[in-house]
N, C-alpha and C positions, 0 to 999 in steps of 0.2 A: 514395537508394540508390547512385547512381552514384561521389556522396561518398564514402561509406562504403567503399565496392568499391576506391577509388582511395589512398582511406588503409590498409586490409589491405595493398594489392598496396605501399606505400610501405614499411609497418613488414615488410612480410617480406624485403624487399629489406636494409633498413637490416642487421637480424639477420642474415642468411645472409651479406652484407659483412664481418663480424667472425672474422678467424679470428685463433688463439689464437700468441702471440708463442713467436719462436722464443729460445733460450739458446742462449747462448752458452757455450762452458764456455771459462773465460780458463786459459790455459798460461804457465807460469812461463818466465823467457826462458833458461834452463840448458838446459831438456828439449823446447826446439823441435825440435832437430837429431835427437834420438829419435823425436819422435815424425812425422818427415819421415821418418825410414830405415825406419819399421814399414809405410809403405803400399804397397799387392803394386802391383809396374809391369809392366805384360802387356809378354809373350817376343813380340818381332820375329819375323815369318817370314824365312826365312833366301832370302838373292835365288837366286831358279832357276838351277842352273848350266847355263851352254849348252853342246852338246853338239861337241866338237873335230867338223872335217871327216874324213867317212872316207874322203876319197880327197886322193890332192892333185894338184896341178895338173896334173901329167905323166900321172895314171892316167887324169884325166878328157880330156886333150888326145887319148892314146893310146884309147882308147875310141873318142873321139866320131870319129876318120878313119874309123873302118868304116861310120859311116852318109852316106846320102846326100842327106839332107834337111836344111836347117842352119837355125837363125832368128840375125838377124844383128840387133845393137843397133847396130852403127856400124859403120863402116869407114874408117879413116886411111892416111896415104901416111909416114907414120912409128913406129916401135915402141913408144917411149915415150909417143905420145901414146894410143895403143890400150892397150897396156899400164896406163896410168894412169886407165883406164873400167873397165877388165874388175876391178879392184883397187875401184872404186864400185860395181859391180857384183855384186862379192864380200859387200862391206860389208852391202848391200843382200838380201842371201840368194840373189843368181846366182851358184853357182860356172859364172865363165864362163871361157872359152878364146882364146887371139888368134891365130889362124888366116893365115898367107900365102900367098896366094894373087894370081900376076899382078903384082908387085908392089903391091899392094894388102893392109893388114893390119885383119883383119875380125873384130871381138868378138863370137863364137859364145856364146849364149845355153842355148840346149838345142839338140839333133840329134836327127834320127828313122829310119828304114826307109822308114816311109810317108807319100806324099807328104797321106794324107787327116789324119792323127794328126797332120802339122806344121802343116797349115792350119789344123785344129779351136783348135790351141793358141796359135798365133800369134796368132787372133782372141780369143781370151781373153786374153793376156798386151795385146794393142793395150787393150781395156776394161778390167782390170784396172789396166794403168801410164796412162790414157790418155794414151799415145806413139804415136802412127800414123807415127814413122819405123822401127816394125820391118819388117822384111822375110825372105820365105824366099830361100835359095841353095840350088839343085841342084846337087850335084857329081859 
């Protein structure tokens, strides 16, 4: 019986292995390039435009003196080298500001009123970049 059971389970294997050959249909070598130009080639999506800055750099410099709470990403003892952060910074989705102060020149990040709404956000932007060299400025 066992026999028997093992030769079924053999022939139906064998049967159910057999699938039926595929054709080929041969193409004449004139009407290749025809029939390359017939096949539909799917439409690109078109790259997202980004969206221009709606301020620029003066609106937002000019802004942010009315507030008194500052988050500071750096601060340099030269323009050009602050200048050429707050431009990574740009890059990077901070439209930031280079602020002097004391002779000292400091890459403002964001600016606020309160000092709770600076803190809340400072601690976000520190987990976020994890950069724990941000810092708030009261002015």
């Amino acid at each position: 019986m066992v026999k028997f059971n093992f030769f079924l389970i053999l022939v139906f294997l064998l049967f159910s292995g057999c699938k039926d050959k595929k054709t080929i249909t041969p193409i004449e070598k004139g009407k290749v390039v025809e029939q390359t130009a017939k096949r539909l080639i799917p439409e690109l999506t078109p790259e997202p435009n980004k969206p221009d800055p709606k301020f620029t750099s003066e609106q937002i410099a000019e802004n942010r003196n009315s507030f008194d709470y500052h988050i500071v990403a750096a601060s340099y003892n030269n323009f050009s080298q602050a200048k050429n952060f707050k431009d990574k910074l740009y890059q990077k989705g901070y439209p930031s500001i280079v602020m002097e102060q004391n002779g000292k020149f400091r890459v403002i990040m964001q600016s606020f009123n309160k000092k709770e709404t600076a803190v809340k956000e400072l601690i976000r932007l520190r987990k976020l970049n994890k950069t724990p060299d941000l810092w708030l400025l009261h002015q």
